[in-house]
N, C-alpha and C positions, 0 to 999 in steps of 0.2 A: 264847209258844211259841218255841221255838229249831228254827232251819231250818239245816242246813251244805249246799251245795252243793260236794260232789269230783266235779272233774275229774281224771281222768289224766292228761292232756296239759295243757300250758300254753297261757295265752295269748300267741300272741307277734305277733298284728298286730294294727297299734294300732286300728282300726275296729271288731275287736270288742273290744277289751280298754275300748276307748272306750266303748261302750256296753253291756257289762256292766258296768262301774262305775259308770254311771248308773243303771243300774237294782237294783243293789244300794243305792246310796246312797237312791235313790225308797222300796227297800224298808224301812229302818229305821223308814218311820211305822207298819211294820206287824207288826213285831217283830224278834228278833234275828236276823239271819242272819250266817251265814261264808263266808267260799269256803275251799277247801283245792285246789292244782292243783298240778302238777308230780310227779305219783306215776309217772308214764310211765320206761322201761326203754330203754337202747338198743341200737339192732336191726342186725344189718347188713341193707344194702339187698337182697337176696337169699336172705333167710331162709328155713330151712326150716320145715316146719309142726313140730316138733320145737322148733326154737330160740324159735317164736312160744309154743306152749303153756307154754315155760319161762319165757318176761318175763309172760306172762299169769299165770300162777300168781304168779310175785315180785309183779305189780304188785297183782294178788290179796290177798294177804298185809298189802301195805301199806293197802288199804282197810278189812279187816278187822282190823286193828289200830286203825283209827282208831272202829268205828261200836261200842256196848256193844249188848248183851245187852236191856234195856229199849229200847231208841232202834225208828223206825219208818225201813225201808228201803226205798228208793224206784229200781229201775235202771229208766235209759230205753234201751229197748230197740224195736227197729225190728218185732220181734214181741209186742211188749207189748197191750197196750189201748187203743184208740183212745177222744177224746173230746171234745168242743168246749167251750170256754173256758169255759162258767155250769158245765158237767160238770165241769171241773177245779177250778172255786170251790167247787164241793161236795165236794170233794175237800180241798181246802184247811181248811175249814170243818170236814169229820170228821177231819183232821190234830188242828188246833188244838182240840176238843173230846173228842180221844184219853183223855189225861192222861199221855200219853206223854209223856219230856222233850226230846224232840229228832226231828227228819223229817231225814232223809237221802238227797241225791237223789244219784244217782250218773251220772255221764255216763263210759262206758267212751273206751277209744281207739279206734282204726282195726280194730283187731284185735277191738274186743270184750270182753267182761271173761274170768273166771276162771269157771269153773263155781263155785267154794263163793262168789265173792259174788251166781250168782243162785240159791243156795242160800238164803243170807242175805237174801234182796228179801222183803217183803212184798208189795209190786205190782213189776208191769211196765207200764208206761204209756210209749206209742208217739205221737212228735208227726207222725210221717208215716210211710207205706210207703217212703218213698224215705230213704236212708241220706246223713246230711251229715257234713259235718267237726265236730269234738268243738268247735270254736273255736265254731260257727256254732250248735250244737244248746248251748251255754253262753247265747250269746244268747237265742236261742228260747228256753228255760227262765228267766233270768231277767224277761224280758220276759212270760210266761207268766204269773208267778209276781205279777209288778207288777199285772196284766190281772186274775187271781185274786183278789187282793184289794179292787182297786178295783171288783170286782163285787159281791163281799158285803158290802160297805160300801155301794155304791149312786152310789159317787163315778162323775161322768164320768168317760169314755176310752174306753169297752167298744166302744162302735159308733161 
């Protein structure tokens, strides 16, 4: 199974950049995965909700350029679905049992996504009520994802 994880926003402090690397690298025992980051727009510091729906929509575009028509899409969203890590293995599990050729997770920016890519979501899945920086919810997803795996495999680390 083929997993791409896009970001919008970049990584740019090394703490997490650090440790998504690691845990993307942990991931390759477990198939292929990508990252794709840097789709984010820039803002003036005082924008209006005008100027925002307009880089949302651009940045929109550019996601949905990247994800096809067969692929499964995946936004994490603060109103999504909640669900505890053996939940998210199972998850993971009816991914890779899809026949689908590709899962696509998406992590918006600060702003949120576009309406047509949560047009495009097949889920919404929610790793908290409380809202974090796209740097920090990149983390938490790939570590998520590490955690996932090495559940349904039966490997240590879970607890």
């Amino acid at each position: 199974m083929k997993f791409r994880i896009i970001s919008v926003g970049k990584l740019t402090e090394p703490f997490y950049k650090a440790g998504v690397q690691e845990y993307m690298k942990r991931l390759r025992a477990y198939g292929q995965f990508e990252w794709v980051e840097g789709l984010d727009q820039p803002l003036p510091p005082k924008a209006s909700q005008g100027e925002i729906d307009q880089v949302l929509r651009r940045e929109g575009l550019k996601i949905l350029h990247l994800i096809q028509d067969d692929e499964w899409n995946v936004v994490l969203d603060v109103h999504g679905k909640s669900m505890s890590s053996e939940e998210w293995a199972d998850k993971i599990r009816g991914w890779n049992e899809s026949g689908r050729p590709r899962v696509n997770l998406i992590i918006g920016s600060s702003f949120g996504l576009d309406e047509a890519v949560r047009r495009r979501a097949n889920e919404r899945i929610s790793f908290s009520p409380m809202t974090f920086p796209h740097q920090l919810a990149a983390l938490i997803l790939s570590e998520q994802m590490y955690r996932g795996f090495r559940i349904l495999r039966g490997e240590p680390y879970h607890k």
